[in-house]
N, C-alpha and C positions, 0 to 999 in steps of 0.2 A: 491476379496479384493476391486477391484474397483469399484462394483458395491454398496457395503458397506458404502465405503465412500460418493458417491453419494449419496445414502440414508440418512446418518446422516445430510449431508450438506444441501438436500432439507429440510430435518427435521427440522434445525437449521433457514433456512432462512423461512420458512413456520411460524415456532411459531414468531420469532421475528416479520413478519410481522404482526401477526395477532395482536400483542402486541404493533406494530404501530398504528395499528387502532382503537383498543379497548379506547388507552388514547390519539389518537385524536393528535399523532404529525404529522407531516406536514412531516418531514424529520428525518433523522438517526442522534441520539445522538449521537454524535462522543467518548464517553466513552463505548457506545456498540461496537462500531468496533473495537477502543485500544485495551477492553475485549476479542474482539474476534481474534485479532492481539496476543494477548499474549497465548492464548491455542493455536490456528491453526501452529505460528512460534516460538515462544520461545522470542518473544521480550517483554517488558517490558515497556510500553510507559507513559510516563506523563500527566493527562487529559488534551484536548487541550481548548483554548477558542474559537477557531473557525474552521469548517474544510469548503473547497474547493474543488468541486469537479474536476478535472484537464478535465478527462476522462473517461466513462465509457462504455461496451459494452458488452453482455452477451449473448450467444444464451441460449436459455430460454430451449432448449429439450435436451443440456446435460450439462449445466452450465458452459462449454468454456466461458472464457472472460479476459479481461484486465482489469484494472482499474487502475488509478493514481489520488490523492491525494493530495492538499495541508493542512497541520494542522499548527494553528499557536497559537505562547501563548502570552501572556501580559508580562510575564515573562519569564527570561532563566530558560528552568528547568533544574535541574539535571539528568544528565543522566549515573551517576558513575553504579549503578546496571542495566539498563535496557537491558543489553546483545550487546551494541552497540561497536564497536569503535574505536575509535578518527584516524581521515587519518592521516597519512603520506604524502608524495611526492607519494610515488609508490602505497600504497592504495588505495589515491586522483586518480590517472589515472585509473587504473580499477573500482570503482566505478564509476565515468565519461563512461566509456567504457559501464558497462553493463547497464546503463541508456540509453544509446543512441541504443545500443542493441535493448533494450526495444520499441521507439523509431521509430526504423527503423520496426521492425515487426509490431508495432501497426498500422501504417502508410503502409506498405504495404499493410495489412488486409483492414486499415479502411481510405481514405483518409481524408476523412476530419476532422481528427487526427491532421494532422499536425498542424492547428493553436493554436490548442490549448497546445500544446505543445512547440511552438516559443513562445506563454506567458508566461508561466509557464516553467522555466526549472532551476534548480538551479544556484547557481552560487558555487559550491564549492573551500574550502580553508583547506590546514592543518592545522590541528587543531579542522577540524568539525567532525562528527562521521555519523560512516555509520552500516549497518548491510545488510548480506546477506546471505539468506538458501532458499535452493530447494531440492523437493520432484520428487519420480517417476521419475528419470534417469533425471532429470532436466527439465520435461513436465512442472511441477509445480512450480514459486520460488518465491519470496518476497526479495524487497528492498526498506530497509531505510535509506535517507539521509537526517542529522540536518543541517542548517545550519544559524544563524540570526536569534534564535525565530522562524524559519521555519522546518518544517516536511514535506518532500516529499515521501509517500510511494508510491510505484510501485508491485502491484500484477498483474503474470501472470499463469491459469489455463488452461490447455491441456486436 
């Protein structure tokens, strides 16, 4: 099953790139990765107007990596259907929790992680909305946090 998956994933990231280059973008339209956010996790994401990249790291011979995210809009968007939501006090603190989770692993792996992460690191509040799902006994997860016209997503792959 897992070798499956790998296959469709190199598949995926094989054509897209090639479809990078054929129209000569520079970098990743951030409504192909929303796109690809909403099949791979089940979220539903609003096209951003700009994305940031936080962090990224990949081992290229089995597609292990981290990556972190910042998306931001001109606009608050809606986010009544996207699958997200809205913290709580007690939400708020576990989301908070598995960000830095996130965080503390990347940073182990990768040091020179950290600053870019003391950049970049939300500032969440009740009231913002979060989202989180993991795959493969929890090898695999993804998390979204809104907050201020800001989108922080956090994927990790095992």
């Amino acid at each position: 099953m897992k070798k499956k998956y790998y296959f469709i994933l190199l598949f995926v990231i094989l054509i897209t790139s090639a479809l990078f280059i054929l129209l000569g973008k520079g970098g990743t339209d951030p409504q192909v990765v929303v796109d690809a956010y909403e099949k791979e996790w089940g979220i539903t994401i609003p096209a951003p107007d700009s994305e940031t990249p936080i962090y990224a790291t990949e081992s290229t011979e089995s597609g292990n990596g981290q990556w972190a995210t910042l998306y931001a809009f001109k606009e608050a968007p809606s986010l009544k259907d996207s699958g997200m939501e809205k913290l709580t006090a007690k939400t708020l603190e576990q989301y908070e929790e598995k960000i830095r989770n996130f965080e503390k692993q990347t940073i182990a792996e990768r040091k020179d992680a950290k600053a870019s992460f003391e950049e970049h690191h939300p500032k969440l509040t009740e009231g913002d909305y979060g989202f989180y799902k993991e795959k493969n006994n929890g090898d695999d997860y993804f998390i979204a946090v809104y907050h201020n016209k800001e989108l922080y997503t956090y994927t990790w792959h095992q």
